[in-house]
C-alpha positions in Angstrom: 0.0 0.0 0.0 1.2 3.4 -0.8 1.0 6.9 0.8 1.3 10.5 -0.6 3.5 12.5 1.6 3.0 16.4 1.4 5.5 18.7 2.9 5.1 22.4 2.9 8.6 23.5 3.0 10.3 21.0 5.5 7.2 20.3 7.2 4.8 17.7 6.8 1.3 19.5 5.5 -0.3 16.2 4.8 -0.3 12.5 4.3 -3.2 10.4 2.2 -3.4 6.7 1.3 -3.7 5.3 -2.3 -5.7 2.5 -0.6 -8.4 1.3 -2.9 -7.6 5.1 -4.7 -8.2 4.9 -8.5 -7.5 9.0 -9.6 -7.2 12.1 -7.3 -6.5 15.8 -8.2 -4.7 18.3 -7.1 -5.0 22.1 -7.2 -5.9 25.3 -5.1 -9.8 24.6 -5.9 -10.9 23.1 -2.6 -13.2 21.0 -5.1 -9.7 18.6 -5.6 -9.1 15.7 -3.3 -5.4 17.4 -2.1 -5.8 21.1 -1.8 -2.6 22.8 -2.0 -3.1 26.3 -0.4 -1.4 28.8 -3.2 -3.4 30.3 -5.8 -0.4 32.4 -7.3 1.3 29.8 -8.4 -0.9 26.8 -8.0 -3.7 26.0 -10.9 -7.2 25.4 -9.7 -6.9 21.8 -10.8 -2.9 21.9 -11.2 -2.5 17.8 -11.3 -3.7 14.6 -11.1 -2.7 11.1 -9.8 -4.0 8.0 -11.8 -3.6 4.3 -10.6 -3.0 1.2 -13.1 -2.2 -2.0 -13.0 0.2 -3.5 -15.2 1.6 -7.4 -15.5 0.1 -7.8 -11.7 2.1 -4.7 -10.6 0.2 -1.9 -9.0 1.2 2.0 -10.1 0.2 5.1 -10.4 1.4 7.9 -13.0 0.9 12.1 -12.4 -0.3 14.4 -14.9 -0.3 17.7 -15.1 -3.5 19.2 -16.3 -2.6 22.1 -18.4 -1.5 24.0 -15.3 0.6 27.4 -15.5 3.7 26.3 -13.4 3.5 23.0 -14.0 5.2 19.9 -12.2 9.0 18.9 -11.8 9.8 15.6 -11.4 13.3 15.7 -9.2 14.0 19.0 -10.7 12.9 18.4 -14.4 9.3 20.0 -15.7 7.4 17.0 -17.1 3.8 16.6 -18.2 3.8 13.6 -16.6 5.3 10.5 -15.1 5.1 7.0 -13.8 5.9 7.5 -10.1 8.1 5.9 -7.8 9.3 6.0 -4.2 12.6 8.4 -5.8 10.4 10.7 -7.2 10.4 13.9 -5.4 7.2 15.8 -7.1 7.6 20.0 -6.9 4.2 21.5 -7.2 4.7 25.4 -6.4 5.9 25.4 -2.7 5.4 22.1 -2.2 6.7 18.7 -2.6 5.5 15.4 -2.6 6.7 12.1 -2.8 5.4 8.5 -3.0 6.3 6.1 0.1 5.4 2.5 0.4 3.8 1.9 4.1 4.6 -1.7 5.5 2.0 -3.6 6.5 1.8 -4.1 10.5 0.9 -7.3 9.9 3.4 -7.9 8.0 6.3 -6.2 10.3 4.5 -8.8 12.8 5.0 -11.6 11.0 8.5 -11.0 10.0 9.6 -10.2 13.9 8.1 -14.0 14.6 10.1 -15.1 12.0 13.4 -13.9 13.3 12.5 -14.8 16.9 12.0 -18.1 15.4 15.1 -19.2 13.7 17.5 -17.9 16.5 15.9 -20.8 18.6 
């Protein structure tokens, strides 16, 4: 499962789950699912983020949507790109990047595991 992290500067302005998350937009219309306060150099509908599936694989891609800044993609303006947990995404002020959350179940499983072979 995979998180958006949003950081306003160095700080964390928000975090949302791409659980069960098909498309979400962003822009400085509080009509989008992320609103990014900054009208002067944020569109109304600046981006969006768009799940697929490919070969079993799950991944999502960002577009921009004919926005007046547009997006970088670790520095570089694109119109849009397959995202991955490198990508750092510049939107105005802020940036946001793709993170992969563990599962706790998971983490839980894998601490049995260990405890179990050093018997």
């Amino acid at each position: 499962m995979y998180s958006l992290i949003i950081y306003k500067g160095k700080k964390e302005y928000d975090k949302r789950s791409l659980a069960g998350v098909r498309a979400l937009s962003i822009g400085s219309d509080t009509a989008n699912d992320i609103v990014l306060n900054d009208p002067s150099s944020i569109s109304n509908f600046h981006a969006g983020i768009y799940y697929y599936n490919e070969g079993g694989q799950d991944n999502y891609i960002i577009q921009d949507l004919g926005s007046r800044e547009g997006i970088k993609i670790n520095g570089n303006k694109l119109g849009y790109w397959i995202l991955s947990e490198e990508c750092k995404i510049d939107i105005g002020n802020y940036r946001i990047e793709l993170k992969e959350e563990k599962s706790k179940q998971l983490l839980i499983r894998c601490r049995y595991l260990k405890s179990s072979l050093k018997k």
